[in-house]
C-alpha positions in Angstrom: 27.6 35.5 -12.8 25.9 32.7 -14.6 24.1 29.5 -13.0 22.4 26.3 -14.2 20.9 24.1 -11.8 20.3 20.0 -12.6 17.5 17.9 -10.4 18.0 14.0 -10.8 14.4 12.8 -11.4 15.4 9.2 -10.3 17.7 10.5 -7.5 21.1 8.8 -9.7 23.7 10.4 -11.3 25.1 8.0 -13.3 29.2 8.9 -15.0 32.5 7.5 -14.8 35.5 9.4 -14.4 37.7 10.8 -17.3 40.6 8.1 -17.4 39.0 4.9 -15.1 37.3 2.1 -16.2 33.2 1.5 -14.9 34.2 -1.6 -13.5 36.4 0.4 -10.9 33.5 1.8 -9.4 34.7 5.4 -9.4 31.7 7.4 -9.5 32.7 11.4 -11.3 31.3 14.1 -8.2 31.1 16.7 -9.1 30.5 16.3 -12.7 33.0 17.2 -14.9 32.3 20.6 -16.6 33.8 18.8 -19.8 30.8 16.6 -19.9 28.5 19.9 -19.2 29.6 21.5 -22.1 29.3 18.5 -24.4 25.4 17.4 -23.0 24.9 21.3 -24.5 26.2 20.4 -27.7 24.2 16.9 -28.0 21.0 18.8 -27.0 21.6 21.4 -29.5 22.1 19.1 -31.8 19.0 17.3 -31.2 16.7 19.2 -30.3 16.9 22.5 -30.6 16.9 25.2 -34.0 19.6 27.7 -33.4 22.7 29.2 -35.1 26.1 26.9 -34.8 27.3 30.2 -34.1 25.9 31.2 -31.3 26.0 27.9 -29.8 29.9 28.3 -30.5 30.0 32.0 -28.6 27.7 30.0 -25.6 30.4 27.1 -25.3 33.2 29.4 -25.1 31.5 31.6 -22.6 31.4 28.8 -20.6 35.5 27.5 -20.6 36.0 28.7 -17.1 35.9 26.2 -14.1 32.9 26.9 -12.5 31.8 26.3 -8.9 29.8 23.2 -8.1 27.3 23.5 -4.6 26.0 19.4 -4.1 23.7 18.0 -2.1 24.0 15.2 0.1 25.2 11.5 -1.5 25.9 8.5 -1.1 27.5 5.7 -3.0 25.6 2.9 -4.7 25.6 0.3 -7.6 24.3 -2.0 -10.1 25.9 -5.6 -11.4 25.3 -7.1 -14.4 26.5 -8.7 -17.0 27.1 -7.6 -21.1 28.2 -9.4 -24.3 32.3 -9.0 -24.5 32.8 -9.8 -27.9 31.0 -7.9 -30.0 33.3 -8.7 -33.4 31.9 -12.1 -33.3 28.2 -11.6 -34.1 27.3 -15.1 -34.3 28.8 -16.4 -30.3 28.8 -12.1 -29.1 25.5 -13.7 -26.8 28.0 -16.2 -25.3 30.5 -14.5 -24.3 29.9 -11.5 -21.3 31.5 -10.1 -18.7 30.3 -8.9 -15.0 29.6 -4.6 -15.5 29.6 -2.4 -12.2 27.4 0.7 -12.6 28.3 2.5 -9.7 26.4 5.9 -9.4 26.0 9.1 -6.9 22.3 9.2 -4.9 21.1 12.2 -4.3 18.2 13.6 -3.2 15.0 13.9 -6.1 14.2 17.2 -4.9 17.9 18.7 -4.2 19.6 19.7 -7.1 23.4 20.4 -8.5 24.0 23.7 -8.7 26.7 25.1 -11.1 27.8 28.6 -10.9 30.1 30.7 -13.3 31.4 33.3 -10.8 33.0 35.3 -13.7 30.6 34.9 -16.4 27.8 37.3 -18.0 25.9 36.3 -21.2 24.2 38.4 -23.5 20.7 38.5 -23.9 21.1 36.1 -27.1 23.1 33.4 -25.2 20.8 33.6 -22.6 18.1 33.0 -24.4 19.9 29.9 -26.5 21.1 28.6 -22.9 17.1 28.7 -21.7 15.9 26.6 -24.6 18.9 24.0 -24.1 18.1 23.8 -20.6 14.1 23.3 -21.0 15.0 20.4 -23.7 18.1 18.3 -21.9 16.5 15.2 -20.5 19.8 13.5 -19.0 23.1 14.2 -17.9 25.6 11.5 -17.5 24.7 8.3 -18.7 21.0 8.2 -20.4 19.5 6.6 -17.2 20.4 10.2 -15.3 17.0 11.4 -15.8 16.8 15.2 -14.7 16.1 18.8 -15.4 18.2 21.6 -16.2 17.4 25.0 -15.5 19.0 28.2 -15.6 18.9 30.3 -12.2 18.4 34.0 -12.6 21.2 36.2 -11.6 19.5 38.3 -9.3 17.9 34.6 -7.8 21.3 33.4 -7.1 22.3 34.9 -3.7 18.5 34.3 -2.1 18.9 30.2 -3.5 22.3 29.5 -2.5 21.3 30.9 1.0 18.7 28.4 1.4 20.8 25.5 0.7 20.6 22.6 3.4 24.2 20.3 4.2 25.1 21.2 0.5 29.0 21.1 0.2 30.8 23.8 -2.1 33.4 21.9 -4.9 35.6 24.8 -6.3 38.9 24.5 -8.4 42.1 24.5 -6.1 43.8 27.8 -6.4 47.5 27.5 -5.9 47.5 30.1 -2.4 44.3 28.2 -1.4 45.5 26.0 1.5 43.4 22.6 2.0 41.7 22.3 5.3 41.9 18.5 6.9 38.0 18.1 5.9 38.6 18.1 2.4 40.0 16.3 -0.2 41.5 17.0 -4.0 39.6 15.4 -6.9 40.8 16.0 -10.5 37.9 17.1 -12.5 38.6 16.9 -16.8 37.7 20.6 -17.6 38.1 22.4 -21.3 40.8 24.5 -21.8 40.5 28.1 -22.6 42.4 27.7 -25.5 40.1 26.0 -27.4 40.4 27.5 -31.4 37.0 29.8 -31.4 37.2 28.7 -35.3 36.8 25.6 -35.3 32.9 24.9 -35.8 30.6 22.4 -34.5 29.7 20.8 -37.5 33.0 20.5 -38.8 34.1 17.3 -39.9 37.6 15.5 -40.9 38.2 13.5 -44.0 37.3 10.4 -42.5 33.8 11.9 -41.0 35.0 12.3 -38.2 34.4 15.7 -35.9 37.3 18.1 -35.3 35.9 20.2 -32.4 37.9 18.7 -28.9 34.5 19.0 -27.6 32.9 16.2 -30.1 35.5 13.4 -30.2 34.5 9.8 -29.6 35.9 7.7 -27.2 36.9 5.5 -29.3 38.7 7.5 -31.1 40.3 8.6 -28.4 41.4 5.0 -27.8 42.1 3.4 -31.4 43.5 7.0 -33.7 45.0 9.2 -30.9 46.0 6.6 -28.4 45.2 9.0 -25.3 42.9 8.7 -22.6 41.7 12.7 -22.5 40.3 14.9 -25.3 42.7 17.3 -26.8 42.2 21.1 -25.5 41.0 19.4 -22.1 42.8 19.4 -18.8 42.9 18.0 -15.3 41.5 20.6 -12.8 42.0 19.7 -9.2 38.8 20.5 -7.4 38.5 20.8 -3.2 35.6 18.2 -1.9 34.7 17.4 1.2 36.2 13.9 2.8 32.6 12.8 4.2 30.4 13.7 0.7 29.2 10.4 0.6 28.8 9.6 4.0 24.9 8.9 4.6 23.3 11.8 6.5 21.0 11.0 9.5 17.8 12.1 9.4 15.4 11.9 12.3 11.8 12.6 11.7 9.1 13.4 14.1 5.5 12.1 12.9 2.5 13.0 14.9 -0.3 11.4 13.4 -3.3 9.8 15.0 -3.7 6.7 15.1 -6.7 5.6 13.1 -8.9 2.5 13.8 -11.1 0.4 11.8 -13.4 -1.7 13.1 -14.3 -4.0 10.0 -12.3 -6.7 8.7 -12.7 -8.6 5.5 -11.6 -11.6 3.9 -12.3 -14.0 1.5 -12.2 -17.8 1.9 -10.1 -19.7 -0.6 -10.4 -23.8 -0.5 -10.5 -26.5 -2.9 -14.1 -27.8 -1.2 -15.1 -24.5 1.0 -17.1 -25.5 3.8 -20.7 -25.7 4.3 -23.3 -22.9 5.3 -23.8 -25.4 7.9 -20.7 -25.3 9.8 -20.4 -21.2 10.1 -19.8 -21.5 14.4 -17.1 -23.9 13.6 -15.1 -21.8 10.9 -16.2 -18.5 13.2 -15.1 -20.4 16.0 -11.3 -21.6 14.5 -11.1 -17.7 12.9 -11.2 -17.1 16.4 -8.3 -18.9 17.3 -6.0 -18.2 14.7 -6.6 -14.1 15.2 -5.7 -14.7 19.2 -2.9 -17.1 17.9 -1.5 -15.0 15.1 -2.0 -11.1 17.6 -0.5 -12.7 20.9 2.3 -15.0 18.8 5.3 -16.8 20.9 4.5 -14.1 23.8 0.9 -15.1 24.1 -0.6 -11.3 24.1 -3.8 -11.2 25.6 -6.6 -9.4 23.9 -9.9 -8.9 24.7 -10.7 -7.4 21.3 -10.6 -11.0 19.8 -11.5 -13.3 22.3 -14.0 -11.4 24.3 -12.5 -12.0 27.7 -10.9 -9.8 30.4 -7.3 -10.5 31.4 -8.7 -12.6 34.2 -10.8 -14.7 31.7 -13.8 -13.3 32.4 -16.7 -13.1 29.5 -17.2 -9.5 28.3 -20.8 -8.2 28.4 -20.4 -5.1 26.6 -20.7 -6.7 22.7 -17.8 -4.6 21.8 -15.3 -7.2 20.4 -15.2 -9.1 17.8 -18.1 -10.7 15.9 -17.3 -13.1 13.0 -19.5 -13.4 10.4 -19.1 -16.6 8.2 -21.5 -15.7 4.6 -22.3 -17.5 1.5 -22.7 -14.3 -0.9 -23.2 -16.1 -3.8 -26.0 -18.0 -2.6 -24.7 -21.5 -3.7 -24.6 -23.2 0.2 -20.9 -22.6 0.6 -19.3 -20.3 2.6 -17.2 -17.8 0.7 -16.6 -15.0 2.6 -15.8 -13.9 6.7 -16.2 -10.6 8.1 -14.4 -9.7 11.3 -16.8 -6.6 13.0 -15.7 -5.0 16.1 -17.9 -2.4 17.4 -14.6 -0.8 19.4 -12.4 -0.9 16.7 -9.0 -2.6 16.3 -6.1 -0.7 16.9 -3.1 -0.4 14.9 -1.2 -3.9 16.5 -4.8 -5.6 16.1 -4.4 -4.9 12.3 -1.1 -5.7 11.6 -1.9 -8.9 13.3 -5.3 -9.8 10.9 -3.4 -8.7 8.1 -1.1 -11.5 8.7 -4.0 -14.1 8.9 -3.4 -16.1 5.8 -4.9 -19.8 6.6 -7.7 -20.8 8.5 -6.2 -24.1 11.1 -7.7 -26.0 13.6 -9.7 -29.0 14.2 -11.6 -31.3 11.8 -10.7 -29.0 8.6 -11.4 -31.3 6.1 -9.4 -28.9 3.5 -7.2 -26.2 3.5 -9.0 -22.7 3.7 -6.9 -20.1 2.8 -7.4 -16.0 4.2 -7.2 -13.4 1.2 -7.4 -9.8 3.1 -10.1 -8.2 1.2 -9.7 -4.7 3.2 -10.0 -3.1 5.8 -12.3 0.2 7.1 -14.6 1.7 8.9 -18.4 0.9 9.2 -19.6 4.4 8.1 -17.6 4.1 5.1 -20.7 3.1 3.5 -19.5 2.7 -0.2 -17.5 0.0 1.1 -19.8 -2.1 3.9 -22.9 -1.7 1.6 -21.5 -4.0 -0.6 -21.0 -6.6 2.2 -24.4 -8.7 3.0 -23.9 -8.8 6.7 -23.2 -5.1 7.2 -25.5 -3.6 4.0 -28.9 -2.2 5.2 -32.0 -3.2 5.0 -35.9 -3.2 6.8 -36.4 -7.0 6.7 -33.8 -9.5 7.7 -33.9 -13.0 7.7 -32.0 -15.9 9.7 -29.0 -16.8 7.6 -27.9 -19.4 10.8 -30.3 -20.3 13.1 -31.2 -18.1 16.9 -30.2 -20.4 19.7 -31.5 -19.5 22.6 -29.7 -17.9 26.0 -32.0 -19.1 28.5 -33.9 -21.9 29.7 -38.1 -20.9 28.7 -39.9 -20.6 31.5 -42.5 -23.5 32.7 -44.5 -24.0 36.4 -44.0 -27.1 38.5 -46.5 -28.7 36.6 -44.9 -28.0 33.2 -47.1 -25.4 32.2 -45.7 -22.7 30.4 -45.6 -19.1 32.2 -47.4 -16.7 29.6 -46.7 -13.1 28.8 -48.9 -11.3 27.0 -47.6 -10.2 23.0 -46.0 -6.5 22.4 -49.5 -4.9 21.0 -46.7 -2.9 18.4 -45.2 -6.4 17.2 -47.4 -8.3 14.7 -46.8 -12.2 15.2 -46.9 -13.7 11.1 -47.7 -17.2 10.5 -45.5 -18.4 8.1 -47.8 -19.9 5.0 -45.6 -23.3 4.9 -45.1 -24.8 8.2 -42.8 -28.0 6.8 -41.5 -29.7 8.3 -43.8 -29.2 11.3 -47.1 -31.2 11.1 -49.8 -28.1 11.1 -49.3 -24.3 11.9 -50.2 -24.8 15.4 -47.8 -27.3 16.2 -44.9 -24.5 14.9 -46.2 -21.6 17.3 -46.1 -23.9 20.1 -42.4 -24.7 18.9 -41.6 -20.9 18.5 -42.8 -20.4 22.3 -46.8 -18.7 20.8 -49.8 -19.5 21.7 -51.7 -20.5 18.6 -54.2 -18.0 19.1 -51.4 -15.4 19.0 -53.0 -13.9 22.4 -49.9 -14.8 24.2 -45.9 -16.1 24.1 -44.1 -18.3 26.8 -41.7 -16.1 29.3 -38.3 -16.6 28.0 -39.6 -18.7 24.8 -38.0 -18.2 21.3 -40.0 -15.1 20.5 -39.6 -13.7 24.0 -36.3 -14.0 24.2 -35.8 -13.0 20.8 -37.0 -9.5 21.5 -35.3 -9.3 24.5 -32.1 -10.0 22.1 -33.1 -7.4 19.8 -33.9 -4.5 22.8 -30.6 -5.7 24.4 -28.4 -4.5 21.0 -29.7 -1.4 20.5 -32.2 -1.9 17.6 -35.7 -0.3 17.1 -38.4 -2.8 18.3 -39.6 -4.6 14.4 -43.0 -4.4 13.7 -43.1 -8.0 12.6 -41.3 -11.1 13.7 -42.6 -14.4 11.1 -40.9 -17.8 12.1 -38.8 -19.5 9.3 -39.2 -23.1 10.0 -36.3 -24.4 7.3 -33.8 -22.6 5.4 -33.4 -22.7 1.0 -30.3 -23.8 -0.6 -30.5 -23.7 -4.3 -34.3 -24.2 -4.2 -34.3 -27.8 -1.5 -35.6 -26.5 1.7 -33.5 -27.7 4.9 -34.0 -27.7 8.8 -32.2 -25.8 11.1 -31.4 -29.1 13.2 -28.3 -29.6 10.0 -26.1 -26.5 11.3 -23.6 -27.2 13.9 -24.8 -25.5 17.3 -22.3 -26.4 19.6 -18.3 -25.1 20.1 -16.2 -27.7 20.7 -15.0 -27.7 24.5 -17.0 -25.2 25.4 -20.1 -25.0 27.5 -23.1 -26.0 25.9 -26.1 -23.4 25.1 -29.3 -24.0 27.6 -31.6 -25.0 24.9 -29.9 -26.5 21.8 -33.2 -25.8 19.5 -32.4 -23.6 16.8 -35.1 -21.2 15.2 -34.9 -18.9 12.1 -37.1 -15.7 12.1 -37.9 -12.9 9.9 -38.0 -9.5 10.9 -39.1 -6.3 9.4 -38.7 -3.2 11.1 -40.4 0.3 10.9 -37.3 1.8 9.2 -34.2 0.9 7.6 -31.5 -1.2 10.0 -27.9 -1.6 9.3 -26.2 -4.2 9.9 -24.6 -6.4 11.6 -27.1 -8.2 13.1 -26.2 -11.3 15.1 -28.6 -12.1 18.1 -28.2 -14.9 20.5 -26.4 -17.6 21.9 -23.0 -17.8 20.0 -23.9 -14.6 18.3 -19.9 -13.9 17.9 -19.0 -17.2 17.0 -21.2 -17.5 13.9 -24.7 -18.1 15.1 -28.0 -16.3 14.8 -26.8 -14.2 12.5 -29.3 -12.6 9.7 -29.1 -10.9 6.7 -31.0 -8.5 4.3 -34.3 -10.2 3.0 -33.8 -8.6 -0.3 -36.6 -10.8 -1.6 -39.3 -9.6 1.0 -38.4 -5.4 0.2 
């Protein structure tokens, strides 16, 4: 018993029929053992150094029908078209004709198996067979990419047990008696009788070869005037009636289902926006992710907007903040960062991932969404490359703190005093511009300008409470930034937009820019504040103050 085994790389067997015409869209299963023993031949011929002899005694050992075992196939095809005319090589290019290339679809990793139930090579065929096998690239047509190989004898039994909805092709023996789920198929086979003398390389007086095995079609067609190879023959194989009916496969996948909780983009416009309006583009990439996640059935979720079902605001700082940034320092906003401490679920990111364009009120131009990525925040070779999530000791307003509380004052209009944190050292920034002296800031930033006390509630005050309510370390320093740089002209706070449109208006509208630098490295986000999730009082690594 002798077997040979071929796996179909691209999962096609590509062949037509002995006797049809491609255009038919006949596909040969199984494949024809003529065509085996010729694909031998070629790859001998090709690519392998051995005796014509013994490739001869191989061929002939190899006459009988064998057994096919296939895999489960379906149907499928190519069109396109091909010159026609060919004689005329100056108009071949305009004249072509519609080609079907129907092929069989199999599975990559199930392969044909071929057995010879009656055959036993020698050692020296064997070993010729081996080195064809290891060097034939296709079978069929040249886009048939696979590999042959020869199964072991004593293999055989333990690898035809293990086959899976394989169906066995066998020639029709005449007390065989066909059962109603299987069909006849005539497969072109050699036959036995083939003249053992007649060698490989032999050639006729007009070139051509004389081995059955090595004739042309076209000679076939234009000197013999026949349609089949002499010394071949018609075998009439059993195969079953549903061979190419698709096979269902059900798959069970257990697999957890992984959140991410960071969100990037980039912006995309022919004029991008300003650093000044970050709460208004935070504000309308607000309502296009609640737009694009609940689409025509209106889904709530309380990841993006920050409300309950019942409209309430959340208080837990768990959903979304988004986090306008100009990263290439040139007063233009270029990038937006969606950061949700609680993560977004699978339908949360299919939803972003289909944010392509920012829409909404008083756009003055188009800003398109390019999905940068999306991960988790430990994945720190990925966020430490964003500004807003990168870490750092000292941070700096990059849009100004607005304030979540009225500052506290007596009936008189006094201020009510606290006394400073004796761990928090109050700076006074060296330029005060545009206030008039350094005195007149403090007093503006809620501290006395003695630094012996703060207003209850006032900018700093309520600024630590910001910072205590987040969950970061209490900084050792807090330094009020007056005005913020773009490209070296300094600008006041009073340019960014502070207020959302239709929505209720902050207590205090003042805004205030800080730095702070704390006793140990901080990573970010961090947004403090009124509007804190909309764009405001967010801050950023002070890369110049490390």
């Amino acid at each position: 018993m002798f077997a040979l085994s071929f796996q179909f790389f691209a999962g096609k067997y590509h062949s037509t029929p002995w006797g049809r015409h491609v255009n038919e869209g006949v596909p040969e299963w199984p494949p024809s053992p003529w065509r085996i023993l010729r694909a031998i031949i070629a790859t001998w011929k090709l690519k392998v150094d051995a005796e014509e002899k013994d490739v001869r005694n191989l061929i002939l050992s190899l006459l009988e029908p064998p057994v096919f075992y296939l895999p489960p196939a379906t149907v499928g095809h190519t069109r396109h078209y091909m010159p026609w005319d060919k004689g005329d090589k100056k108009n071949w290019h305009a004249s072509k004709t519609l080609i079907f290339d129907t092929f069989v679809a199999v599975p990559r990793e199930s392969p044909v198996i071929t057995v010879w139930e009656n055959v036993s090579l020698d050692d020296r065929s064997l070993k010729l067979i081996k080195q064809i096998a290891e060097n034939l690239s296709y079978f069929g047509r040249v886009e048939s990419w696979c590999k042959a190989e020869v199964i072991e004898e004593g293999k055989l039994p333990s690898v035809l047990k293990e086959l899976d909805s394989y169906f066995v092709s066998k020639p029709l023996a005449e007390e065989d008696v066909l059962s109603s789920s299987e069909e006849i198929v005539n497969v072109l086979c050699a036959n036995e009788g083939i003249d053992p003398k007649i060698s490989l390389d032999e050639l006729d007086k007009k070139g051509n070869n004389k081995h059955p095995l090595l004739i042309r079609t076209s000679i076939l067609r234009t000197q013999i005037k026949n349609l089949y190879p002499p010394m071949s023959r018609l075998v009439q194989y059993t195969r079953s009636l549903d061979c190419f009916e698709p096979s269902k496969i059900s798959h069970v996948v257990d697999r957890k289902e992984k959140k991410v909780n960071v969100v990037r983009f980039l912006l995309d416009s022919n004029a991008l926006p300003p650093v000044t309006e970050s709460l208004k583009i935070a504000d309308i990439a607000r309502n296009t992710a609640i737009s694009t996640y609940g689409g025509k059935s209106h889904k709530k979720t309380s990841v993006l907007s920050g409300k309950d079902d019942d409209g309430n605001i959340l208080l837990s700082n768990m959903h979304t903040f988004y986090l306008p940034s100009d990263e290439d320092r040139d007063g233009k906003l270029d990038h937006l960062t969606l950061y949700a401490p609680g993560g977004y679920d699978e339908a949360h990111q299919l939803a972003l991932a289909k944010m392509k364009k920012l829409y909404g009120y008083n756009l003055k131009n188009d800003v398109n969404l390019l999905l940068l990525g999306m991960f988790d925040l430990d994945q720190w070779s990925e966020t430490r490359k964003i500004i807003p999530l990168s870490s750092s000791r000292t941070w700096k307003s990059f849009t100004p703190y607005i304030l979540t509380r009225h500052p506290k004052v007596t009936r008189a209009g006094q201020w009510k005093i606290q006394g400073t944190p004796k761990n928090v050292e109050i700076k006074v920034p060296e330029n005060c511009a545009p206030y008039a002296t350094k005195e007149h800031l403090m007093l503006e930033y809620g501290v006395l300008p003695d630094l012996s006390g703060m207003q209850i509630d006032g900018p700093v005050s309520q600024l630590l409470f910001s910072i205590d309510r987040v969950g970061l370390p209490q900084p050792s320093s807090i330094e009020p930034i007056p005005a913020y740089e773009i490209n070296g002209t300094m600008r006041q706070w009073l340019t960014f937009k502070r207020y959302r449109r239709g929505k209720q208006s902050p207590p205090s509208g003042n805004p205030y820019g800080f730095r702070l630098s704390f006793p140990e490295e901080v990573k970010g986000p961090v947004a403090l504040g009124h509007g804190c999730h909309y764009g405001l009082g967010i801050f950023v690594p002070d890369n110049e103050s490390r």
